[in-house]
Every structure is written in C-alpha cells, then in structure tokens.
N, C-alpha and C positions, 0 to 999 in steps of 0.2 A: 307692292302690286306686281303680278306676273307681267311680264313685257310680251309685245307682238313686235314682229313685222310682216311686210304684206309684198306680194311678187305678184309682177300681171305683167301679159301679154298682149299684144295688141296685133292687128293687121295693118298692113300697109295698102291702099288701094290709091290710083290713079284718080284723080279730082275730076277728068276730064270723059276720060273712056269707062270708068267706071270697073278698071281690071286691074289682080292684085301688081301691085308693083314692088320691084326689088331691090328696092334701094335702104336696104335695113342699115348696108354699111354708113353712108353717106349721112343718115336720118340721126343716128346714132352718136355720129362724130360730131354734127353740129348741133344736135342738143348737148352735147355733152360738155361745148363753148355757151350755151345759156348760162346768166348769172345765177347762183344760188343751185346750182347743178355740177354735183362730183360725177367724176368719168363713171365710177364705180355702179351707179344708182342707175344706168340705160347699160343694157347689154345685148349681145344680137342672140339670137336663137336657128332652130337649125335651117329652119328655111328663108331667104333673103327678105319677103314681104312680112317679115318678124321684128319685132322689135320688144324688150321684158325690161322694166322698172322695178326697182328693187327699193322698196323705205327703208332710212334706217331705222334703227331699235325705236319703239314708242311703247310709251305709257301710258297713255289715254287714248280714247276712240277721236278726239280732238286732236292730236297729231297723228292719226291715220290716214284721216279726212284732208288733212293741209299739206301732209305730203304727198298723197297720191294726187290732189288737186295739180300742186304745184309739177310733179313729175308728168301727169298728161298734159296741160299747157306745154308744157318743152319740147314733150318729143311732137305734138300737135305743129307746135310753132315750126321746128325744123322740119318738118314732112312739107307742109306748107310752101315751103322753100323750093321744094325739088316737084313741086305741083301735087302732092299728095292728101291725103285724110288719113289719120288713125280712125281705127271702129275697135272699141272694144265687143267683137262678140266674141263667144266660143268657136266659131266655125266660118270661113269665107261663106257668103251668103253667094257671091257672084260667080259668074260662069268662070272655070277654069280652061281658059282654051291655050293656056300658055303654059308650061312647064318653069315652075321658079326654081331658080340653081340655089344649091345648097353652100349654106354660107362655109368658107376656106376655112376649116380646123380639120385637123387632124381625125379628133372625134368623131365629125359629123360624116367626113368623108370614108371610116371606115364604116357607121351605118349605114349609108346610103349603099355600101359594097354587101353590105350583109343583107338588105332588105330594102331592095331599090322602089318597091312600090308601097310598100308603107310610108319610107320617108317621102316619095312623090307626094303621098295623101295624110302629110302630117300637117296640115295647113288648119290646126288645133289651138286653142287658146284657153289657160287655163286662169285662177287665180289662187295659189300657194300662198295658206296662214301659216308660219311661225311663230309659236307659240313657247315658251321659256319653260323649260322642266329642271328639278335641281339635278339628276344624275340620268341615268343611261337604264339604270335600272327603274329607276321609275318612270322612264320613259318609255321604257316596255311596258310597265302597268297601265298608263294611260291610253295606249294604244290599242291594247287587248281593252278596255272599258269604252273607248271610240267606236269601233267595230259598227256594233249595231247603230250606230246613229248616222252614221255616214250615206247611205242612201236617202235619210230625211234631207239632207244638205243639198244633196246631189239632188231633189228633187225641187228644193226651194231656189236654189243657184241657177236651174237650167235659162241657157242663154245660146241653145244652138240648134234651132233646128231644120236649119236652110242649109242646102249643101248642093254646090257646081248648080245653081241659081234654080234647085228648084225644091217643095217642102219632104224633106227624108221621112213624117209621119212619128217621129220624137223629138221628145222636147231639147234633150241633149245627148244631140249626135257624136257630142267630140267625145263622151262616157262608152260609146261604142269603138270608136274610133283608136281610141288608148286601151283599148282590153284586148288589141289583135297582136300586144308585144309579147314576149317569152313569160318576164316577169311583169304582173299586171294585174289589176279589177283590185279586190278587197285584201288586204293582211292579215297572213295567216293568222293564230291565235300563237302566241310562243310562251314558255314557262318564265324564262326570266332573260337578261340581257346577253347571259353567256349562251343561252339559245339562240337565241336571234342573231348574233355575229358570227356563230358555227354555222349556222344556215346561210347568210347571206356568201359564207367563206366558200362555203360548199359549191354555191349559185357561180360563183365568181372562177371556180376552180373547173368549169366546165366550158367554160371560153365561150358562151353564148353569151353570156353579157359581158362588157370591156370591164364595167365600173358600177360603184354603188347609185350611180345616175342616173342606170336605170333600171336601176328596181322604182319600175313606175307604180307600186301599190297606190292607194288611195289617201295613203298616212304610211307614216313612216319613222325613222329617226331621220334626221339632220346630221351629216357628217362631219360640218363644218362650224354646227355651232350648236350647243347645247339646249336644241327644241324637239319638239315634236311637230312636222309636219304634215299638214291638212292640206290635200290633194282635188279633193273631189270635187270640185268648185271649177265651172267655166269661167270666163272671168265676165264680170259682172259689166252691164252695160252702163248706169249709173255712179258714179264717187260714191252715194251716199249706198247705193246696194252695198257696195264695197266696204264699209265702214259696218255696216249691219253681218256682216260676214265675219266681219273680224271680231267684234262681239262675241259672236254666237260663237265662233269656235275658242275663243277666250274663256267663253263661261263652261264649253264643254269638258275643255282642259281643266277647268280648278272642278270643276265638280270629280270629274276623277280622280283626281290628286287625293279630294277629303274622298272619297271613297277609298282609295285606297291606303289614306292614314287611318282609317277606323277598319282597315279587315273585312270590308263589304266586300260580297263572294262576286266575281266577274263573272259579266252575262255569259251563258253557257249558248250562244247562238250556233247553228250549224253552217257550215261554210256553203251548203247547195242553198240552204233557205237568206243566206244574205247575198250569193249571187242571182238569186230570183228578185228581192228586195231591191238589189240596185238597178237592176232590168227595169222592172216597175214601174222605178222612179226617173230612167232614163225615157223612158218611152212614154209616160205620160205628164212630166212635170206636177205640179200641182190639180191637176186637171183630170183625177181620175185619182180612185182610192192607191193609196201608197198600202204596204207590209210594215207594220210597227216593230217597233225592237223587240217585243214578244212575239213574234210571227203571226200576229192576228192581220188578215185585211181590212182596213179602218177608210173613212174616209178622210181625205190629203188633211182639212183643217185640224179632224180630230187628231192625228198624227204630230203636227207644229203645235198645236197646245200641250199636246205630250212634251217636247221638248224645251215647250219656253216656261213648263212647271218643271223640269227635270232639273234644268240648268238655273232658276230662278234666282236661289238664296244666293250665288254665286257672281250674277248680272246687280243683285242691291248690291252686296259689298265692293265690288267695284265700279259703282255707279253709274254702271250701263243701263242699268233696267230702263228707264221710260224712254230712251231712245231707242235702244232697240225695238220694246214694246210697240213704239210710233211706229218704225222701219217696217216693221214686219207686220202691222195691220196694214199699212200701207199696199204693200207686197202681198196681201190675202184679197185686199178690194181689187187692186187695178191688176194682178195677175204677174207674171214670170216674165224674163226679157224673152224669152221665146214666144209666150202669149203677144207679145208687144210686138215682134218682128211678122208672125203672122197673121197680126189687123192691120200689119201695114201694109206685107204684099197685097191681102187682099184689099185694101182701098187704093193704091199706087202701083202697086209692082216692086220690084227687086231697084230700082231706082229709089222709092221712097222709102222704103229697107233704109237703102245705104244712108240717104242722108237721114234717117232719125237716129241711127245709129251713132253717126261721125258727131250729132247735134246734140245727143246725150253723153257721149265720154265727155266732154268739157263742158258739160253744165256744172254750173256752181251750186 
C-alpha cells in the first residue's frame, strides 16, 4: 500500500486578549517534553505565532487520524501552558496590531531581508500530503497528471477567509497570499525528471530563491524523501477534514501512477486556464461553480463528483472509499471551514471565530 504522511500548521493566539502570540519557541519545546511525542514531529515555522506537526510515515487513513489527533492534543496542551490556543485555520482570523518576530534561523532571517512585507504577512497555514512515489521520474509523471486537479482541492480544503479580523471576500486567502513569491501558484508541466532538476538548478542559479524550499508550487517533488508533495491545502480545521485530505490526495497519487503504468496521454491543460481555475477555486470555495479539469465551468458539486469517480477504483483498493465517501458528503452538506468561519462571525463575531475554531482542532 502506498504510504502518506501529513504536515500542518497551526496559529498561536493569546487565550486572553484574543492576539496572535509568539511563543512558537517555547510551545514547541514543551510539547516536544509530552509523552509519546519525538522532538522531530513539532517544528517552528517562520513566523513566532507558528508552530507545524509532522506524522510519521502511515499506511492507513487510521494512523493519519491518531497521529495528527495525538500531535494537536500536545502542541494544544503546551500552548495552554503559556496561556494560549492552537486554531488550525489557514489565515489569522484576528486583528494584527502587533508585528510577530521572525523565528532565529538563518533561513528565515535572510527572507525576511529579501522580502520584509511578505514575510510580515506570512501569517498562512497550510496542510502538506506526502505521498510515496517509487522514483523521481515517476514522480515527475504524477505531478504533471496532478495539475488539473489541484484547484478542485484547493476548493474543497478552503479554510481562510478572515484576514487582520475582517472577511477578505475568498474563501482561501492564504492560496492568494502564497502566489506573491518568485516561485509559486501551479507547476509547471516538465518532460521528465532531468527537466525538472535543470529547471529548478536554473531557479536556484539566479540567487532569488536560497533553496529548493521555496519553490512554493502547489505540488512538487520532496527533496528529502521519496514523495510527491501536495501543497494546495489550508490546513484543515477538523482532524477528520484532515484524514479526508489525506485520502483524497492518496487516491489521486495511485490513480496517476496506473495512468501512467498503461501510457495514458497527460492532460494537456494550459497554464493561463489552470491559473484562472485555482483563482476560482480560491475565491469562491465550494460556493460557486469551480473550472473542471477540462476547462469547462461546472458547478462546485458536479466538479467533486468528477473527482471522487476519477480517483474511485483507487480509494476501493485501498479501502478508503466509504470514509472518505462519508467525509466528503459530509463536507458537501454542512460546507467548507471557511463556510463555517463565516456563520460564525456572522452569529458572534471574530471572538466566536476563534473559539469554534481552537473547539474544533482538538475534537475527536
């Protein structure tokens, strides 16, 4: 069975004042003293009110589920400590009146030198599927067969569209927010593997970007481990959204894999019609007709049925289907965590925001 693992980001916000807080180091060190928690699995990210979870390798959408559970409980618990809440959304919902310092690397400190208002306004949260491919080369093929489907994600995933506490008018802000880097939005279309590493060598050889870290496309290869990774994901407000994620991008990976062990021709999409497509899907969530992977304008549901017949045969054989199936009827009735976030402001405000948010990253 092809393996996953799963990466999420979370916010850090004051329990009291209701403003983000910078204590990613702190949060970080003492979840990382929780039992049944390696240091490896909490990492900081570049702004202080950050903190990113990392699963290890799993094989079933039952150890996706148990270890992302168990990974928010921790860093939850340690926030707690220093008076805080985790929110899993995509985007701080709450007013920014304070400028968060950028966490002490190296890295971070020469972005912040390259592009000081970007990184001020990177206060973004994603969730990153790695997905197991057997070579580099086929991991170019999957990528180029991903393409077109990645704005449907990005559509179904949206979980941001509250931003410095008040509604941006999309669903997910943070998909706008991550396209204003050098390298960014959708991946290119490449011939094979030795394309794709002269290209990136190229990227690299221009001193705009430091590293292959960011090349922030929407998918990508993995440098460090033999995946392909899935990008285009806010990070999801509920565990079990999250598990549905990992699925879906599971079944998208093997269905390209047997596409491309039988010689089936990759979508010929154009690169203006898949950055209209992920526009679309950033700006209205499910909430308005999406662009299907043939560039047809469809509406959003007809769109997800496309892809949960696209990726079917591939969700039996690894016995995802009727959960996911659940998940994602689920996620068609009651709507998008951005749907969710904007029937809360409007019945509460930006207070009631925050706590359904902080009330759903650690539901069971």
């Amino acid at each position: 069975m092809t393996t996953i693992g799963v990466e999420e980001e979370y916010i850090l916000v004051d329990a009291a004042t209701r403003r983000l807080s910078p204590y990613g180091e702190k949060v970080r060190t003492a979840a990382g003293l929780e039992p049944f928690v390696t240091p490896d699995e909490i990492q900081l990210e570049l702004l202080q009110a950050q903190v990113e979870v990392a699963t290890p390798v799993c094989g079933t959408l039952e150890e996706v589920g148990g270890h992302l559970l168990r990974l928010r409980h921790a860093v939850a618990h340690a926030a707690e400590m220093y008076g805080c809440r985790i929110l899993a959304s995509g985007t701080a919902s709450m007013v920014h009146d304070t400028p968060v310092p950028v966490t002490d690397k190296a890295r971070y400190r020469a972005m912040r030198r390259q592009a000081p208002q970007l990184v001020a306004e990177q206060m973004v949260n994603g969730m990153h599927v790695h997905v197991a491919v057997p070579s580099r080369r086929v991991g170019v093929e999957v990528l180029n067969r991903l393409r077109p489907w990645l704005p449907t994600l990005t559509a179904m995933g949206a979980n941001s569209p509250l931003w410095d506490g008040h509604d941006t008018g999309f669903a997910s802000w943070r998909t706008i927010v991550f396209d204003r880097w050098p390298v960014s939005g959708m991946p290119p279309r490449f011939t094979d593997d030795t394309d794709y590493d002269q290209r990136v060598a190229r990227l690299l050889s221009t001193g705009v970007i430091a590293d292959s870290g960011q090349l922030y496309w929407q998918a990508r290869l993995c440098e460090r481990h033999p995946t392909v990774e899935i990008r285009c994901l806010d990070v999801q407000m509920r565990p079990d959204s999250a598990v549905m994620f990992a699925g879906v991008a599971r079944g998208l990976v093997e269905t390209a894999l047997r596409e491309a062990a039988t010689g089936r021709t990759v979508p010929d999409t154009t690169p203006e019609l898949l950055k209209a497509a992920m526009w679309q899907a950033a700006r209205h969530g499910l909430g308005q007709e999406l662009i299907d992977p043939g560039g047809r304008r469809c509406r959003a549901g007809d769109v997800v049925y496309q892809l949960l017949e696209h990726i079917g045969p591939a969700l039996e054989d690894a016995g995802d289907a009727r959960e996911v199936a659940a998940l994602l009827h689920h996620r068609m009735q009651h709507g998008t965590g951005a749907d969710m976030q904007r029937r809360a402001l409007a019945q509460g405000g930006l207070d009631a925001v925050i706590d359904m948010i902080a009330e759903a990253t650690v539901m069971p």
